[in-house]
PyMOL Python script that loads the backbone (N, CA, C, O; Angstrom):
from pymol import cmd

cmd.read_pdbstr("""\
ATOM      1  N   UNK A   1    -144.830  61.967 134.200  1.00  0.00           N
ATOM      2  CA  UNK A   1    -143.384  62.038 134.228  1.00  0.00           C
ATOM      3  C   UNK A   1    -142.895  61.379 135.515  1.00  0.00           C
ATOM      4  O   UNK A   1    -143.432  61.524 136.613  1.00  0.00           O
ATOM      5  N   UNK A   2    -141.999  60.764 135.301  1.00  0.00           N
ATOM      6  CA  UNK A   2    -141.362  59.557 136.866  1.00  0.00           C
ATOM      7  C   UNK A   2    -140.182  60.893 136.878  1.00  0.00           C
ATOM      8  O   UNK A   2    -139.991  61.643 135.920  1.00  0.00           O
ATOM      9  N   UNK A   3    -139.454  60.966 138.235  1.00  0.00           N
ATOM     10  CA  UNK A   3    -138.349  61.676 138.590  1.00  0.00           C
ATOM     11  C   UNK A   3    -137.700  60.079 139.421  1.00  0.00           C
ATOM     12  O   UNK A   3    -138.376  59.136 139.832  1.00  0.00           O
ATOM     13  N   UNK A   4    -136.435  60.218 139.445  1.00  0.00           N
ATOM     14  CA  UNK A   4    -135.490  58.845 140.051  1.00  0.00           C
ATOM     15  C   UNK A   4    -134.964  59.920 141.318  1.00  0.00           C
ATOM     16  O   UNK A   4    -134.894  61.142 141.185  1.00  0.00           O
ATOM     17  N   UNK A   5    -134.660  59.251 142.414  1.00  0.00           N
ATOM     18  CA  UNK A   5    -134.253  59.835 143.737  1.00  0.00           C
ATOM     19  C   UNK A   5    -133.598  59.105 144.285  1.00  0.00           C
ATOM     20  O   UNK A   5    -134.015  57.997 143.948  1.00  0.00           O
ATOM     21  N   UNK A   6    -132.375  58.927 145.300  1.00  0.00           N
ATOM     22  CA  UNK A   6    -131.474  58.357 146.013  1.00  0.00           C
ATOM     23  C   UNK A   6    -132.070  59.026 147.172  1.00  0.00           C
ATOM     24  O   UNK A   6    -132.433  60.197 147.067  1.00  0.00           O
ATOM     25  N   UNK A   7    -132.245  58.166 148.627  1.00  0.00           N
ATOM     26  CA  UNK A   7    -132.348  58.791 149.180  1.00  0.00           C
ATOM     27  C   UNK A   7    -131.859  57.456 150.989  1.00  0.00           C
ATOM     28  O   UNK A   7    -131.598  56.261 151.126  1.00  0.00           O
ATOM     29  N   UNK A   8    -131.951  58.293 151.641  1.00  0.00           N
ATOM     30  CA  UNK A   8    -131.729  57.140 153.292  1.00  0.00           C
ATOM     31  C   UNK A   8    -132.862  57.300 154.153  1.00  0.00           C
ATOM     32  O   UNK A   8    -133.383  58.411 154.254  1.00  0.00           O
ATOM     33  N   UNK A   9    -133.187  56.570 154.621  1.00  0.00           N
ATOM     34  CA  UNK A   9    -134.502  56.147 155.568  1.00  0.00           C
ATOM     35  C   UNK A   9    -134.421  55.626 156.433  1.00  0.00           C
ATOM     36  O   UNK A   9    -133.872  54.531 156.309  1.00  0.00           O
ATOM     37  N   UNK A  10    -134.913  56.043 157.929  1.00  0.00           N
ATOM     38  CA  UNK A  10    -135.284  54.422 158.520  1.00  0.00           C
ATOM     39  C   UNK A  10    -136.936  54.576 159.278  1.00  0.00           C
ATOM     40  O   UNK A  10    -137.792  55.459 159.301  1.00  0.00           O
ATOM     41  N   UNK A  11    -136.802  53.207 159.841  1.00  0.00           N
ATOM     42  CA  UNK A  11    -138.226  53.267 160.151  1.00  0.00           C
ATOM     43  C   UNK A  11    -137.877  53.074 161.326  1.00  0.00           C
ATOM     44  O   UNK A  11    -136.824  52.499 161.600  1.00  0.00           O
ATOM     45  N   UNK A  12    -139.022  53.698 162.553  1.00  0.00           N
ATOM     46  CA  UNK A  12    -139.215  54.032 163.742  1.00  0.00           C
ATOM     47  C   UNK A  12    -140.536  53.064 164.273  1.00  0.00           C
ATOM     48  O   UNK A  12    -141.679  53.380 163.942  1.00  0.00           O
ATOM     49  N   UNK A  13    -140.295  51.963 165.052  1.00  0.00           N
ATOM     50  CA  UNK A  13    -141.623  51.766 166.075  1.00  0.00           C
ATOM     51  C   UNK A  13    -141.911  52.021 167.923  1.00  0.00           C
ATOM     52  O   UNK A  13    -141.307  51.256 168.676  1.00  0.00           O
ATOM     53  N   UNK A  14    -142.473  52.678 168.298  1.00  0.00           N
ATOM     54  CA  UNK A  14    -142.575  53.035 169.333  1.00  0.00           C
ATOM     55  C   UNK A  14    -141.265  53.679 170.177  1.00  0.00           C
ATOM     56  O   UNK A  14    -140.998  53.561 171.373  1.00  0.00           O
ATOM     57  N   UNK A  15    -140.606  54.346 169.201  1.00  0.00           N
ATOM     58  CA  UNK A  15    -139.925  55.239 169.437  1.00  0.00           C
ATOM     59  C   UNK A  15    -138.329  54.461 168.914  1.00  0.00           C
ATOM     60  O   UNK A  15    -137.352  55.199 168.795  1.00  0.00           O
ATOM     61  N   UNK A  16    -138.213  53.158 168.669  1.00  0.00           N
ATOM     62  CA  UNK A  16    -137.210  52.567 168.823  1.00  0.00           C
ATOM     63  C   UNK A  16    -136.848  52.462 166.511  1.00  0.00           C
ATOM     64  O   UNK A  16    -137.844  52.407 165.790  1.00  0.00           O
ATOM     65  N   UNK A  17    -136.037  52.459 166.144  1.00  0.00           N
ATOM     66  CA  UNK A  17    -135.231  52.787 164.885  1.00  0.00           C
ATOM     67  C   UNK A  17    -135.363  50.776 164.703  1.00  0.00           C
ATOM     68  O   UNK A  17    -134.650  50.047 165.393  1.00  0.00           O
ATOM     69  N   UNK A  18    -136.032  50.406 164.029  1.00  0.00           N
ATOM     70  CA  UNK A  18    -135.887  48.843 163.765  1.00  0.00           C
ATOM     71  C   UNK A  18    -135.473  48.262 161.945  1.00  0.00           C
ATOM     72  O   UNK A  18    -135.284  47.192 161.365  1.00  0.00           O
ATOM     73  N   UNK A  19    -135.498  49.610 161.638  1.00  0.00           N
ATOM     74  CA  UNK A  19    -134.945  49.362 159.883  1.00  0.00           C
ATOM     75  C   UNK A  19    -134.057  50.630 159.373  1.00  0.00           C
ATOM     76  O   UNK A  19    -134.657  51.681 159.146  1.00  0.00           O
ATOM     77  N   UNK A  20    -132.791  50.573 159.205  1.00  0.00           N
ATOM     78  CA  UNK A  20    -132.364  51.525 158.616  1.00  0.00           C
ATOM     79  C   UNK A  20    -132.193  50.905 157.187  1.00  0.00           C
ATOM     80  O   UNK A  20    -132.164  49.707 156.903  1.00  0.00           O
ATOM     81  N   UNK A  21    -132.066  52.188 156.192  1.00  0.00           N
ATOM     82  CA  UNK A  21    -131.017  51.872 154.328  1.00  0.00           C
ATOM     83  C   UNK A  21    -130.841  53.008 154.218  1.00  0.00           C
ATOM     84  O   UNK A  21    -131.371  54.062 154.572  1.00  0.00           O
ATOM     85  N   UNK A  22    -129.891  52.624 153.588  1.00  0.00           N
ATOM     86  CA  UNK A  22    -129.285  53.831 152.287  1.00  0.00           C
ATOM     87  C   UNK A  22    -128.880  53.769 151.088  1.00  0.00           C
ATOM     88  O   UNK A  22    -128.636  52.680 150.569  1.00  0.00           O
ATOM     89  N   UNK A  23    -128.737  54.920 150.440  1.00  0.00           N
ATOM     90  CA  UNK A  23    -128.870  54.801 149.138  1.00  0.00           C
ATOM     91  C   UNK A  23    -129.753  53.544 148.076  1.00  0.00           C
ATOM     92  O   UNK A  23    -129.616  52.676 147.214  1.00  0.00           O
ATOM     93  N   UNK A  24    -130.886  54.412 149.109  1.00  0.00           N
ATOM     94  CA  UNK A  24    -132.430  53.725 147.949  1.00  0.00           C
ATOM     95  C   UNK A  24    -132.203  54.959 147.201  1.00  0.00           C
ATOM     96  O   UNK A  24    -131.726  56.084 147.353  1.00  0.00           O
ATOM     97  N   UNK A  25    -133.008  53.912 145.946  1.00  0.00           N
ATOM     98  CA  UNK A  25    -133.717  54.187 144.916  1.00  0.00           C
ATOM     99  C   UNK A  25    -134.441  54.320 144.833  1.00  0.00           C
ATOM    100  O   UNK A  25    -135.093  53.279 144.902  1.00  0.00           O
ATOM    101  N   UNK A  26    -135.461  55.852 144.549  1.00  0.00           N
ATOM    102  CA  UNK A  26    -136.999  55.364 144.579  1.00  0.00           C
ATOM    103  C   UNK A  26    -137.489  56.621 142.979  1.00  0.00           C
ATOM    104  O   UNK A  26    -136.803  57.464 142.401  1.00  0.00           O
ATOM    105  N   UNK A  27    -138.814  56.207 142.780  1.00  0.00           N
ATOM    106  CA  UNK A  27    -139.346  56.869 141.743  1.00  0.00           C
ATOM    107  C   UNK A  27    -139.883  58.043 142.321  1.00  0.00           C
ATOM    108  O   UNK A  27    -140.117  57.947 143.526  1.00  0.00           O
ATOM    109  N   UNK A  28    -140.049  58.739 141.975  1.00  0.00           N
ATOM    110  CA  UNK A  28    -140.473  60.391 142.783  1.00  0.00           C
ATOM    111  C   UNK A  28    -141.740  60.692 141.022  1.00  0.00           C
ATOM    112  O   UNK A  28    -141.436  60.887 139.845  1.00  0.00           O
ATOM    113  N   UNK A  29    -143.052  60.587 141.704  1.00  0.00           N
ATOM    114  CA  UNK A  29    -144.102  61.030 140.686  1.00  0.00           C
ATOM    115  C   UNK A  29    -144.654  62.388 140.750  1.00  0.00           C
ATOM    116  O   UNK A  29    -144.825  62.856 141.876  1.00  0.00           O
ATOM    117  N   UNK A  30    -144.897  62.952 139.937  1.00  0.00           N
ATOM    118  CA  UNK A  30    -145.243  64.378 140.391  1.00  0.00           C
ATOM    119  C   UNK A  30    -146.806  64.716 139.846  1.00  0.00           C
ATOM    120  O   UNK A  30    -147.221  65.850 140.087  1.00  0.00           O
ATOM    121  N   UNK A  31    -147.718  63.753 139.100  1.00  0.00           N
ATOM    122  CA  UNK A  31    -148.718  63.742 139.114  1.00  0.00           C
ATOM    123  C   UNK A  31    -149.729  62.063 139.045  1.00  0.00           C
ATOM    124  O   UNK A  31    -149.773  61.309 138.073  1.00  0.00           O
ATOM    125  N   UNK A  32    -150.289  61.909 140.109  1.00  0.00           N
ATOM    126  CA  UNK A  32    -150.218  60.912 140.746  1.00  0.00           C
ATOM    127  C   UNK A  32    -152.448  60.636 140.172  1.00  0.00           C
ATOM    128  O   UNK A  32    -153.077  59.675 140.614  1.00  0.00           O
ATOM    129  N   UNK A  33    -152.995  61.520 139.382  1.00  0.00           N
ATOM    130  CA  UNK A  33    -154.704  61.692 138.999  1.00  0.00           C
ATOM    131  C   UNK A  33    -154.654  60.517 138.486  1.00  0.00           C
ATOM    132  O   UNK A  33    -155.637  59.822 138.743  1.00  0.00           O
ATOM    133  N   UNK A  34    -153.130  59.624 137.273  1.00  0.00           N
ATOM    134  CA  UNK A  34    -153.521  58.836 136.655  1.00  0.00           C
ATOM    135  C   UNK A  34    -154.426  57.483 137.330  1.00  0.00           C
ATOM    136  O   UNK A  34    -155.357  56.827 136.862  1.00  0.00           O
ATOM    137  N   UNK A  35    -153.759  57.414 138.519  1.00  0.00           N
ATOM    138  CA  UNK A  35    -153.623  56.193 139.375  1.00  0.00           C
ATOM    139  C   UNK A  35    -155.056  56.050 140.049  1.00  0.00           C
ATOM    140  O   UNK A  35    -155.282  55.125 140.828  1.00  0.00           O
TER     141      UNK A  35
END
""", "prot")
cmd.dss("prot")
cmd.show_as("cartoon", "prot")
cmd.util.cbc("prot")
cmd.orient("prot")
């Protein structure tokens, strides 16, 4: 079963924020054995 999620992120390198987004889209899996 896939679940769909909105969600905001960013990414952090050495303490410093070098990628923010928002309102991603992402697939949210909840059993992952197939893979």
């Amino acid at each position: 079963k896939l679940y769909m999620g909105i969600g905001d992120a960013t990414m952090e390198v050495d303490g410093k924020i070098i990628y923010e987004a928002t309102d991603l889209k992402v697939g949210l899996f909840t059993d992952t054995s197939g893979f």
